[in-house]
N, C-alpha and C positions, 0 to 999 in steps of 0.2 A: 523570466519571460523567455519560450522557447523562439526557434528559430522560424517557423512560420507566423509566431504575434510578431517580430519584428517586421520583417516582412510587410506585413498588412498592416500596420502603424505606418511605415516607409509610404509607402501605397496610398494609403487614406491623406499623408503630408502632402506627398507629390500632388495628389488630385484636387487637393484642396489649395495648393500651391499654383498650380496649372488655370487651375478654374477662375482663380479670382484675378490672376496676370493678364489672360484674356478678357475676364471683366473691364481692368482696368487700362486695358487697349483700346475696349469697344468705349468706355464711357471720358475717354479722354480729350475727345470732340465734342463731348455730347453737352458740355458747359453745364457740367454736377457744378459741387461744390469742392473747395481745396479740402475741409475737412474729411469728406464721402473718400475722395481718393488718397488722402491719409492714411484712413481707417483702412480701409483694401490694400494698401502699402505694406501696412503694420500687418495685416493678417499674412501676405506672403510671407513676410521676413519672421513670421513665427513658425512657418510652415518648414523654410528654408532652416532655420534654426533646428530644430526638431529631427528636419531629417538625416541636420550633420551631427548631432548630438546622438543620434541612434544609430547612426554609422559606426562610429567614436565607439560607442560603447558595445557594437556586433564584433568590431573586428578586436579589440580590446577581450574582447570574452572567448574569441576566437584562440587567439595567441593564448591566453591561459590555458584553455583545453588542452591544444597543443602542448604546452609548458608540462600540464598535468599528464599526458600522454605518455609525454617520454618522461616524466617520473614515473611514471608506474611502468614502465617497460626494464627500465634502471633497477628497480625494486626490484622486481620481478627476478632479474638477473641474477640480483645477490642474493635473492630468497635463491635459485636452483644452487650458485657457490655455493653459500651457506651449506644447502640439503645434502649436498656432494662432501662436501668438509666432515660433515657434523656425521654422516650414514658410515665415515670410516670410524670412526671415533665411536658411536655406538655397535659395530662390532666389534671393536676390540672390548667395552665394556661386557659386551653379553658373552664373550670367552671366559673374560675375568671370571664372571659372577657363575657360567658353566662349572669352571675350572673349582671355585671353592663349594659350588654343588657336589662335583665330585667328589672331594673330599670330605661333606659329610654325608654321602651315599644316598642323596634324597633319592626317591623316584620320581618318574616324568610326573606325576602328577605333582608330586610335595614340589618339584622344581615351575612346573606352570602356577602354582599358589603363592609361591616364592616371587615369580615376579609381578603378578598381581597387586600383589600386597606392596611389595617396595615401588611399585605404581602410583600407591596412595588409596587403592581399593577397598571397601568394607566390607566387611564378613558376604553379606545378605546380597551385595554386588559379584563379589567376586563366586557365591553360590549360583547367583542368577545367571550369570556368564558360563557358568559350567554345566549348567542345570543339574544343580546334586543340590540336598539341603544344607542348611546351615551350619546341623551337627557335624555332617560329613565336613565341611571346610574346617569347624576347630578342630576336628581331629586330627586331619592332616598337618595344621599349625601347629598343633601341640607340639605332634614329631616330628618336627621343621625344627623349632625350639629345642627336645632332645637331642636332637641328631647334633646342632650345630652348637650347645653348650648355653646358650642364651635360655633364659627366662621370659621373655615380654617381645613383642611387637615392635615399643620402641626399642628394646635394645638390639634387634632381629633388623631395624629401618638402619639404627646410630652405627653399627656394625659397616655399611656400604656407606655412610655419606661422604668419608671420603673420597670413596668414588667420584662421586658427582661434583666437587667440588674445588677449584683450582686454589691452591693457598700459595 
């Protein structure tokens, strides 16, 4: 329930709160019956009920918002550390992995297929991104694979996971 149905729920108590207390003003000389003004008793005190019950639960939803607010501003914070942290840390990885480019003489392109692929990329992906065909990307892998002594893809991945990995 958003913040205008309560609102107009609060509204609709009040009014219906107000209107029967005046009833039961007007009809209180008027020699009704005990049960008549009872029953208009019970109806305010439901009305009354109701509207601190929806109080209760606006400002209750309220403080959560808030609560939720500044979690996510908190987050938020640590995602940009984090981003700050982690952005020094992947260039020194992308040196790394430059540095052992060099040494097996790929070229810029066999080097952009190089990180693609240890990306987690597929052929037909990593083609698409490049807009060259398909035969063109295993070609380039092939002599990725010569150049750098490996056979396979995953030995070409198993090659860097220490990289990535804190032991």
């Amino acid at each position: 329930m958003g913040r205008n149905d309560t609102i107009l729920i609060f509204s609709v108590l009040m009014a219906i709160g107000a209107g029967m207390t005046f009833d039961i003003v007007a009809d209180f000389g008027g020699g009704l019956s005990v049960a008549h003004l009872m029953v208009e008793c019970f109806v305010v005190a439901l009305s009354v009920v109701g509207m601190i019950a929806l109080g209760l639960n606006y400002f209750k939803m309220a403080r959560s918002l808030r609560e939720s607010r500044s979690m996510l501003v908190r987050s938020s914070e640590e995602v940009q550390v984090w981003r700050r942290e982690s952005e020094k840390y992947l260039r020194n990885l992308a040196e790394i992995l430059d540095r052992q480019f060099d040494s097996w003489g790929l070229s810029d392109a066999e080097r952009e297929v190089a990180r693609l692929v240890l990306n987690g990329y597929s052929v037909r992906v990593i083609a698409t991104k490049r807009f060259v065909v398909q035969k063109t990307i295993r070609t380039q892998l092939s002599s990725i694979y010569f150049k750098s002594g490996l056979s396979t893809q995953q030995e070409f991945i198993s090659f860097f996971l220490p990289l990535f990995f804190v032991s």
